[in-house]
N, C-alpha and C positions, 0 to 999 in steps of 0.2 A: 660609258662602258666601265664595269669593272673588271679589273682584270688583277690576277694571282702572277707575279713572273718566278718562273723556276731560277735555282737559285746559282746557275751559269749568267745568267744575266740580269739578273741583279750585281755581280761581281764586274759583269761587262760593263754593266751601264755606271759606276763606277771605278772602273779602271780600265777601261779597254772598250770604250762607247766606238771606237771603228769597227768593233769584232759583230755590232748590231748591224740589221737593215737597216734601210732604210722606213720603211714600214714600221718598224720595232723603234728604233729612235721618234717615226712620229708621232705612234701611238702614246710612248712613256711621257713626251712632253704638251700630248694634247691637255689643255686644262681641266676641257669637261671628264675627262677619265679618271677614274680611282686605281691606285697604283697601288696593288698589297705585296708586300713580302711577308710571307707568312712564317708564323714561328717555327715549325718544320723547317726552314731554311736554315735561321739562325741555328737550331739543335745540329743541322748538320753540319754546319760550317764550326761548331766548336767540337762536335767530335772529330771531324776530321782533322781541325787542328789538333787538337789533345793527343790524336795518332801520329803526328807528323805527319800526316798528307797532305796537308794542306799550313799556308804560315798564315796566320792572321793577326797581324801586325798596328791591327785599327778597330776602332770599339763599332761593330755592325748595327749596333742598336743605332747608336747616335748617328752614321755617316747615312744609314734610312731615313729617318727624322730630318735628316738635313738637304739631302736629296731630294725629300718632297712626298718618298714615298709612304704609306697607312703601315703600321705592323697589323696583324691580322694572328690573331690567336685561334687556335687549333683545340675545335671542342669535340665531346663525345659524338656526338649529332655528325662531325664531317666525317669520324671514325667508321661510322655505320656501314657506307659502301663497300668498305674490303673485303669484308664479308662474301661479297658476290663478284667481286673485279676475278675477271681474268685474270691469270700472268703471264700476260706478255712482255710484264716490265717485273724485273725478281727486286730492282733499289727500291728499299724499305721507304727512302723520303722519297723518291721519287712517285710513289705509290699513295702514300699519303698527299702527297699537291694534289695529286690528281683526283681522289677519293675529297679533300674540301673543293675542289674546282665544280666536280658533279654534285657536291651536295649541297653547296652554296649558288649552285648556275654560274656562275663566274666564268669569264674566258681564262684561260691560261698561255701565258707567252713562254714557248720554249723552242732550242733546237734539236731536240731531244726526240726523233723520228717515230719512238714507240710509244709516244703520247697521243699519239694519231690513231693509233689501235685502241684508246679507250673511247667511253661517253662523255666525252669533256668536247669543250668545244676550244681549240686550242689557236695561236694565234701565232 
């Protein structure tokens, strides 16, 4: 299975893997599954450090890499869906996962409730 994790728990599953399911912890460590954090996360995880929202104190690239998890780049082709999405969700990344989740078929792992109101299939 491949799967995109939104980027709450990509943070969880390296700092705070009790804050995951069970389900969510077994999915990330099953072998046969592809684990992407996509680069949509990382963009957002440096702006919102850059804003102070967020401290990030650890090179994200590398602790992915190290983790086990794929990075996954973000092309014009995943861009295409937003054009037509809903919004039920107004976060710009959060919009964007969801728009390569549908346009790559990919499952998406999030706790994130209004991702269930899209065409992804979520996890």
């Amino acid at each position: 299975m491949k799967i995109i994790i939104d980027t709450h728990i990509f943070l969880w599953a390296i700092a705070a893997p009790d804050r995951l399911s069970s389900k969510q912890r077994e999915a990330l460590e099953t072998l046969s599954n592809t684990i992407y954090v996509s680069a949509v996360s990382m963009i957002e995880l440096m702006i919102k450090s850059s804003l102070g929202k967020l401290s990030v104190d650890f090179d994200p690239v590398s602790i992915a890499k190290e983790s086990g998890f794929e990075l996954l780049s973000f092309s014009a082709e995943d861009a295409l869906p937003l054009d037509t999405m809903p919004l039920y969700h107004k976060d710009p990344f959060d919009r964007m996962l969801i728009a390569q989740a549908i346009n790559r078929k990919y499952k998406i792992m999030t706790n994130d409730k209004k991702f269930f109101d899209y065409a992804c299939k979520c996890f």
